[in-house]
C-alpha positions as CSV (number, residue, x, y, z in Angstrom):
1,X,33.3,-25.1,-13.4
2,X,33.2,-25.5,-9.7
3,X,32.0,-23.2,-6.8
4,X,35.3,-23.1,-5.3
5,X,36.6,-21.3,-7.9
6,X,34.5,-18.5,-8.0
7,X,34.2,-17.3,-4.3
8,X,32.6,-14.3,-4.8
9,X,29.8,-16.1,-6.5
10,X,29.6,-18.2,-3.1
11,X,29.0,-15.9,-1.0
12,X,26.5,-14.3,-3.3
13,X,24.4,-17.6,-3.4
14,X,24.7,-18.1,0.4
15,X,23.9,-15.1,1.1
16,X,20.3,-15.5,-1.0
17,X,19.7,-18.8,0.4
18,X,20.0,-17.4,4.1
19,X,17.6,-14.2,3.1
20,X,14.8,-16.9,1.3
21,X,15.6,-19.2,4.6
22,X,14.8,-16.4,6.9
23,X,11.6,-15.1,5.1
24,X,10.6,-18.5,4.9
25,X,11.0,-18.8,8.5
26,X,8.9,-16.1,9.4
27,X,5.1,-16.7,8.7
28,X,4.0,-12.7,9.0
29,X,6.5,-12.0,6.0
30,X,5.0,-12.7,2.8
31,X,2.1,-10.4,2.8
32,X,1.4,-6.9,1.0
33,X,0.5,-4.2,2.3
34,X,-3.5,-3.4,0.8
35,X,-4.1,0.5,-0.4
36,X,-6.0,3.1,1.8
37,X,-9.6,2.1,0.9
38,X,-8.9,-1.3,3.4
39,X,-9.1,1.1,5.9
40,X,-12.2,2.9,7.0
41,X,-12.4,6.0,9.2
42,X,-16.0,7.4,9.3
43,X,-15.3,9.3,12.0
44,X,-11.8,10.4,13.0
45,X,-11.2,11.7,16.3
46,X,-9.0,14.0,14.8
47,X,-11.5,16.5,13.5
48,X,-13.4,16.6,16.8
49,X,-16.8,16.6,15.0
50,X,-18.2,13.6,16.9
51,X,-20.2,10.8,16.0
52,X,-23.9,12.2,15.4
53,X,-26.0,9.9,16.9
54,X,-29.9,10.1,18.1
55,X,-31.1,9.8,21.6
56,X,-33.9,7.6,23.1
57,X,-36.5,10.8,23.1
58,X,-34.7,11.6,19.4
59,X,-33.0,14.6,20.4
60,X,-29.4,14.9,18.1
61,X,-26.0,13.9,20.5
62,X,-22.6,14.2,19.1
63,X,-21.1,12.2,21.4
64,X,-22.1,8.9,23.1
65,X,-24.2,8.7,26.0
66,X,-24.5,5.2,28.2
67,X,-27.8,6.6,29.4
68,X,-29.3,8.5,26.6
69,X,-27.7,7.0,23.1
70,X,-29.8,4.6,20.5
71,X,-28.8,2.8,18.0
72,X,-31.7,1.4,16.2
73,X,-31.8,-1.9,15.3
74,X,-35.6,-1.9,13.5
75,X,-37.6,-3.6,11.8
76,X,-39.7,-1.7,8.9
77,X,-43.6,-2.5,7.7
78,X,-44.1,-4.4,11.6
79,X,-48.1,-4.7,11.4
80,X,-50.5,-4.2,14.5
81,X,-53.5,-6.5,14.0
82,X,-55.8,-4.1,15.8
83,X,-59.0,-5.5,13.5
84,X,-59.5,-8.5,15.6
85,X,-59.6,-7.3,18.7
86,X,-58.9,-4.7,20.9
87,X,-55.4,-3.5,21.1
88,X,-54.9,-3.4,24.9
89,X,-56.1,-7.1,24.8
90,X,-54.3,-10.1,25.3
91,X,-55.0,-11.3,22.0
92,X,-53.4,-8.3,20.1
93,X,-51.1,-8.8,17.6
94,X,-48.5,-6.7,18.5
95,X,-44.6,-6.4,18.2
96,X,-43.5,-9.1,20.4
97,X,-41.9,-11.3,17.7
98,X,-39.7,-8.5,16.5
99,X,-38.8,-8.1,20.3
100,X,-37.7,-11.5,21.0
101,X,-35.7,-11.5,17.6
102,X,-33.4,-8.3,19.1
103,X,-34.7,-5.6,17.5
104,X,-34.9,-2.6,19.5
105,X,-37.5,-0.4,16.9
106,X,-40.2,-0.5,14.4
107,X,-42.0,1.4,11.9
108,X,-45.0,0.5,11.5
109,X,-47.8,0.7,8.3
110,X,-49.0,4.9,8.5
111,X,-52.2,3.2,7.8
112,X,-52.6,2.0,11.5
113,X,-54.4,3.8,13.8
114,X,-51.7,5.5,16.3
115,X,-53.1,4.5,19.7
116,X,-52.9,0.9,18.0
117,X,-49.1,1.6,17.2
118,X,-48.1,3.2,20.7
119,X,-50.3,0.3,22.5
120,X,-48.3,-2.2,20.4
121,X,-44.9,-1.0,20.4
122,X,-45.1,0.2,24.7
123,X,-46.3,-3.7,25.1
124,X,-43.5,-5.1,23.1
125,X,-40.6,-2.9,24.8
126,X,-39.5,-1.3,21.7
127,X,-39.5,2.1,20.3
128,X,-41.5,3.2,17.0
129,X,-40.0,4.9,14.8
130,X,-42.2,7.8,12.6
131,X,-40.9,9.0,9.7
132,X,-43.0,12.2,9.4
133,X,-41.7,15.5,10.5
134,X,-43.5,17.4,12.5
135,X,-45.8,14.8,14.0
136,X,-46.5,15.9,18.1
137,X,-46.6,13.1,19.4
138,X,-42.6,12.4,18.9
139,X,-42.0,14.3,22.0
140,X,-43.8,11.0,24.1
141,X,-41.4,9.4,26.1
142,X,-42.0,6.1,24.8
143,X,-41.6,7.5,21.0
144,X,-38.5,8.6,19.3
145,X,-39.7,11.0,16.2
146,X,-37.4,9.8,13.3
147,X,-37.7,13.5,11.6
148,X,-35.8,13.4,8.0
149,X,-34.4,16.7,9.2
150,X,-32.4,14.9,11.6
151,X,-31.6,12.0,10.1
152,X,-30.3,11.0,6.7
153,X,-32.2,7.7,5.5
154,X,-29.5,5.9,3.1
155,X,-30.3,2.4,1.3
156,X,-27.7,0.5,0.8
157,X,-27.2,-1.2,-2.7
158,X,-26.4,-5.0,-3.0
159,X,-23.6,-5.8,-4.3
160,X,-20.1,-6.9,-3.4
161,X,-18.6,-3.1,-2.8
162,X,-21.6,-1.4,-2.3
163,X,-20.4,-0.1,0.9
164,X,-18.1,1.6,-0.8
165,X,-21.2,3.7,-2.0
166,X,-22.8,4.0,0.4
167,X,-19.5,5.4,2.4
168,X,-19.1,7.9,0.2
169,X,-23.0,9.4,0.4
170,X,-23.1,8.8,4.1
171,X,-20.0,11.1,4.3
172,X,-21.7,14.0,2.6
173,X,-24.1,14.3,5.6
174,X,-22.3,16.5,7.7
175,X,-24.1,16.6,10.8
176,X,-26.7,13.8,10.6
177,X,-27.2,10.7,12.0
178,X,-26.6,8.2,9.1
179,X,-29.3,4.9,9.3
180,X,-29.1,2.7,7.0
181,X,-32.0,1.2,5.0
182,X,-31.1,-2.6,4.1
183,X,-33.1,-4.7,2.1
184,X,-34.9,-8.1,3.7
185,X,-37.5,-8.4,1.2
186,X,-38.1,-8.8,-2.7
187,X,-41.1,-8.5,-5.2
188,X,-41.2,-12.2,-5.7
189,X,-42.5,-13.2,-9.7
190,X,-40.2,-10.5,-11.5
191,X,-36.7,-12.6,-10.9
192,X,-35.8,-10.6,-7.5
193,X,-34.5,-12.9,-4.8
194,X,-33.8,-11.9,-0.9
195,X,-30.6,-11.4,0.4
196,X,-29.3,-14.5,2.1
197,X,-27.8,-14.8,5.4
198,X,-24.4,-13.9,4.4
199,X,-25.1,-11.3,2.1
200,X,-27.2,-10.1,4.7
201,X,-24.0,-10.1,7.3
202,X,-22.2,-8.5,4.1
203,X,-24.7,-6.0,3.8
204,X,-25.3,-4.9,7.1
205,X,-21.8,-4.8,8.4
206,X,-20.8,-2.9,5.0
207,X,-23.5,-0.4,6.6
208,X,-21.8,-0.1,9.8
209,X,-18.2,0.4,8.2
210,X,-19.2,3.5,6.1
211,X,-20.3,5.0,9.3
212,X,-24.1,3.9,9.6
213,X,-25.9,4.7,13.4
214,X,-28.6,2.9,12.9
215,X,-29.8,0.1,11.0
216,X,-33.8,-0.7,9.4
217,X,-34.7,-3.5,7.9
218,X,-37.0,-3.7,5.4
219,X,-39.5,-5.3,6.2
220,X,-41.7,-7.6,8.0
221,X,-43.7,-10.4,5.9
222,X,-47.6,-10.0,6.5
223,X,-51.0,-9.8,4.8
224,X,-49.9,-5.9,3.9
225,X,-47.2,-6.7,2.7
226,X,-48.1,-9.7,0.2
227,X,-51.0,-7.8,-1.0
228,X,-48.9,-5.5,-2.2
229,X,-46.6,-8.4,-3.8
230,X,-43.6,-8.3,-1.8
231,X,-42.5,-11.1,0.4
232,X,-40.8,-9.7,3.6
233,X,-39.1,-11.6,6.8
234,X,-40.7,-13.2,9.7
235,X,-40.2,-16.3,12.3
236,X,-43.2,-18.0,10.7
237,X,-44.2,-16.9,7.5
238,X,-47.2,-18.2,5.6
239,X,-48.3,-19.6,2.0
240,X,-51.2,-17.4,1.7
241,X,-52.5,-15.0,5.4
242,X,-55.6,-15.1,3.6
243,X,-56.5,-11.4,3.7
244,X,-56.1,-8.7,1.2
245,X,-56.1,-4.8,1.3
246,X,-57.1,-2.5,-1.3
247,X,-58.8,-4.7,-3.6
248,X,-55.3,-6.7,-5.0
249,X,-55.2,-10.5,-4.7
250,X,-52.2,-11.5,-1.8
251,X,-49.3,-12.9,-3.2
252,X,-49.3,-16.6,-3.2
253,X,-45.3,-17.5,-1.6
254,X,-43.9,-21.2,-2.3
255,X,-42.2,-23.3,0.1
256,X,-39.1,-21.9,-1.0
257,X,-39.7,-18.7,-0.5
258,X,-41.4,-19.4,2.9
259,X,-37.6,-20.8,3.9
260,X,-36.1,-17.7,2.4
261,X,-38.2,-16.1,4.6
262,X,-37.5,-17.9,7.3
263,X,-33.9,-18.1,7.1
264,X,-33.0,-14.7,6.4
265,X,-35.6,-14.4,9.9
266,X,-32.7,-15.9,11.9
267,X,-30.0,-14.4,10.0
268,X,-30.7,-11.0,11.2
269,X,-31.5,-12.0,14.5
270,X,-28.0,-13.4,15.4
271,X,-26.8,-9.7,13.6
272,X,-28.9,-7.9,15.8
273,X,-27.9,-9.8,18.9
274,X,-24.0,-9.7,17.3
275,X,-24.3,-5.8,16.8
276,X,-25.8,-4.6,20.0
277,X,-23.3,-5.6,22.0
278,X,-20.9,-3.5,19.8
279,X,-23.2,-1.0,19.4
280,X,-21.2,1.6,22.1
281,X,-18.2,1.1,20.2
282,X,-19.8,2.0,17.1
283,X,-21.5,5.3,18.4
284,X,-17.7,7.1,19.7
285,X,-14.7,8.7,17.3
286,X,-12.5,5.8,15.6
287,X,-9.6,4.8,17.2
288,X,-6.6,7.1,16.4
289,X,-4.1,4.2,16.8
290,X,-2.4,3.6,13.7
291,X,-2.2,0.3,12.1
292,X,-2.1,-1.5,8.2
293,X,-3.6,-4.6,7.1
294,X,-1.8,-7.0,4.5
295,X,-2.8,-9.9,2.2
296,X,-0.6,-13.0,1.9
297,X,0.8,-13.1,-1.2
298,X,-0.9,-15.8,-3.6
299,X,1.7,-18.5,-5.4
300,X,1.3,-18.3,-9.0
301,X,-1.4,-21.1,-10.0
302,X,-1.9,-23.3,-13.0
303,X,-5.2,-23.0,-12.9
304,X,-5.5,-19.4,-12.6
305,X,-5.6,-16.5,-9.7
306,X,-7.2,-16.4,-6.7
307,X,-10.4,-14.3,-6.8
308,X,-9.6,-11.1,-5.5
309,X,-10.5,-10.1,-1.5
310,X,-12.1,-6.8,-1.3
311,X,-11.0,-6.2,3.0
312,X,-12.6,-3.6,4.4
313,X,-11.2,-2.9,8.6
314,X,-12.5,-0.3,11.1
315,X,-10.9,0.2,14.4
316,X,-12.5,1.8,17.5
317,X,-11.9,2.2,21.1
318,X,-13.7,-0.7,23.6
319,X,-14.3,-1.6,26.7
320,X,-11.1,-0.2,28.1
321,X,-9.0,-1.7,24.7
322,X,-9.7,-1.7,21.0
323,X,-12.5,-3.2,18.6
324,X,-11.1,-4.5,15.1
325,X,-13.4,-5.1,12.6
326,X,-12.4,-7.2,9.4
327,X,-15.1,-7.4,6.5
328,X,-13.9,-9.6,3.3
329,X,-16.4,-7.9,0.5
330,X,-15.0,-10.4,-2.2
331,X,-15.9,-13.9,-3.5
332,X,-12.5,-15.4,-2.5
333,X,-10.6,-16.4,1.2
334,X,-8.2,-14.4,2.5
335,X,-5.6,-14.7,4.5
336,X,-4.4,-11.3,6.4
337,X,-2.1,-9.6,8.5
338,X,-2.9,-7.0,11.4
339,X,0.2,-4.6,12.4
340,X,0.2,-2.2,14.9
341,X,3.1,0.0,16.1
342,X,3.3,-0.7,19.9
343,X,3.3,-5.1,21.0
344,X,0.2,-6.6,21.5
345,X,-0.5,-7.6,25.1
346,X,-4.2,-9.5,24.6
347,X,-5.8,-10.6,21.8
348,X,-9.1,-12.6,21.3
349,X,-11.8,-13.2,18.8
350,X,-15.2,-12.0,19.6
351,X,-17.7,-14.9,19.3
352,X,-15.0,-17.5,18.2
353,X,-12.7,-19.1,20.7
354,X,-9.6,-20.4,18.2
355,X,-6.3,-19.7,19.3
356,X,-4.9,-16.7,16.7
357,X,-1.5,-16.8,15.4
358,X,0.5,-13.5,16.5
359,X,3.6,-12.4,16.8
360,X,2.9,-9.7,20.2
361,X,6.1,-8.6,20.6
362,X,6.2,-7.0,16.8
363,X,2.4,-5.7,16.6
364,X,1.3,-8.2,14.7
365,X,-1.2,-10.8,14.3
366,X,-2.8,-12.8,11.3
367,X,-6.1,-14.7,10.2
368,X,-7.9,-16.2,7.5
369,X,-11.5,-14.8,6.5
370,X,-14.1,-16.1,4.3
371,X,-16.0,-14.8,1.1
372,X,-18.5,-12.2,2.8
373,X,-17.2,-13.0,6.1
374,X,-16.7,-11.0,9.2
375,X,-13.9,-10.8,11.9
376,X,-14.1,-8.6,15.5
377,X,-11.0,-8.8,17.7
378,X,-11.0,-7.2,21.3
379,X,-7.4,-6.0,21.2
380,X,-5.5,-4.6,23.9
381,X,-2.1,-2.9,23.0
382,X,1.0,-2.4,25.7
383,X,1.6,1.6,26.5
């Protein structure tokens, strides 16, 4: 029977191919809107609480101070070699390589004689951090006491929403700076393996989302801490250091894990270097701006579904503008949309230069994201 005699039926079917034309036409409409858990807020500005937050001499802020606020980026286990010479010499071993890979703090082995730690730590520019309460010599100015009264110590799990755990202990703390306590080492023989550079990213960023001030990784790779079989991080690790403590025969690392090392060395570098300079950001009140984050909507496959994304986002205010963060937890791509309520007048990728596909006038912007990826946006919105 023909169209033309059933005009009703026309207009019907015209009608749905203009509606599929237009949402074809418009590349921010397929997407769906992801539940609350996409969107993190540690610390709402709302409840005028504050971000707690340690200072330099490791007295307890609430709010972010330029002059006075640390965030630690440490380094745990860091070893003085004060048995081969003096440690005001030149020939000290002291902290300089965790220094020059960006991290700001240390704790060292309790097993070190102090004056060797404070020589070590004032020559290397960085602060060490003590983890015994009480100890008088926090109150130094070039010492901040990390006291357990202060600050709640939480280790983050591995795994692909751990952050999602360690958001919800780190929100019981009421009060306390929240550090977290990620891993960079494994007891090598027993099947344990060391993060790698993304999972590190993963890890770490995870951390920062649930509302971490401070991050310690753990830990260096030395003669300490082979002896006591773990293999740790370091810009040159060895096969063997050749020395033992306490009467246990070093660990003997292979090449591979010497690489491991190595690599997940570097890894954390480039996060230290990537975090501090959003470090501010992350010490002040989310942003209060309200905005939702969508997945594209995946065509049915022959050859089965997409894995899952697991998007994690945490907005906060930034150098005169916004900071978006975008964390894909999952083990599949992503492809997202950003909506705000007002237009977007400037948008740009921090650290990545490609042009992003926006609509500004509508609030809205979209981006694809790998498997354990990371996104930050600088994003300025019109009044």
């Amino acid at each position: 029977m023909s169209r033309s005699h059933h005009p009703v039926l026309s207009r019907v079917v015209l009608l749905a191919g203009l509606f599929l034309t237009g949402c074809a036409g418009d590349p921010f409409a397929d997407y769906a809107a992801l539940d609350a858990s996409s969107i993190q807020r540690p610390y709402p500005a709302a409840d005028h609480r504050g971000v707690p937050q340690t200072a330099r001499t490791g007295e307890l802020l609430l709010q972010f101070d330029q002059a006075r606020s640390f965030f630690p980026l440490a380094l745990s286990g860091a070893l003085v070699d004060y048995s081969r010479s003096a440690p005001n010499s030149p020939g000290a071993r002291g902290f300089t390589a965790a220094f020059l890979a960006d991290f700001n703090a240390v704790t060292a082995d309790p097993e070190q004689p102090l004056d060797a730690q404070l020589a070590a730590a004032d020559g290397s520019r960085l602060m060490l951090l003590r983890a015994r309460p009480g100890d008088s010599w926090g109150e130094l100015h070039h010492a901040a006491l990390l006291d357990a009264s202060d600050v709640a110590l939480i280790a983050m799990p591995r795994g692909a929403l751990a952050g999602d755990a360690f958001a919800q202990t780190a929100r019981h703390q009421a009060g306390k700076p929240v550090w977290a306590l990620l891993p960079a080492s494994a007891r090598v023989g027993n099947g344990e393996t060391m993060p790698d550079p993304d999972e590190a990213r993963l890890l770490a960023f995870s951390a920062l989302l649930g509302g971490a001030t401070g991050l310690i990784w753990q830990g260096e790779d030395n003669y300490v801490a082979r002896s006591a079989g773990w293999l740790g991080i370091a810009p040159t690790p060895q096969l063997d250091y050749g020395i033992q403590t306490g009467g246990h025969a070093p660990l003997q690392a292979t090449p591979g894990d010497v690489a491991a090392s190595r690599r997940l060395w570097d890894a954390v570098t480039q996060l230290n270097r990537r975090i501090s300079r959003i470090a501010p950001a992350l010490l002040q009140p989310d942003a209060p701006e309200p905005y939702s984050i969508a997945m594209r909507i995946a065509p049915p496959s022959a050859t089965g579904a997409r894995p899952p994304a697991q998007l994690r986002s945490l907005l906060k205010p930034h150098d005169g503008g916004l900071l978006l963060i975008v964390l894909n937890a999952g083990t599949g791509e992503a492809d997202f949309r950003i909506g705000f309520a007002r237009a977007i007048r400037s948008l740009t990728r921090l650290d990545e230069g490609e042009t992003i596909a926006q609509d500004a006038a509508r609030g809205l912007f979209r981006d694809t994201i790998t498997p354990r990826g990371v996104k930050l946006y600088r994003i300025v919105l019109a009044r």
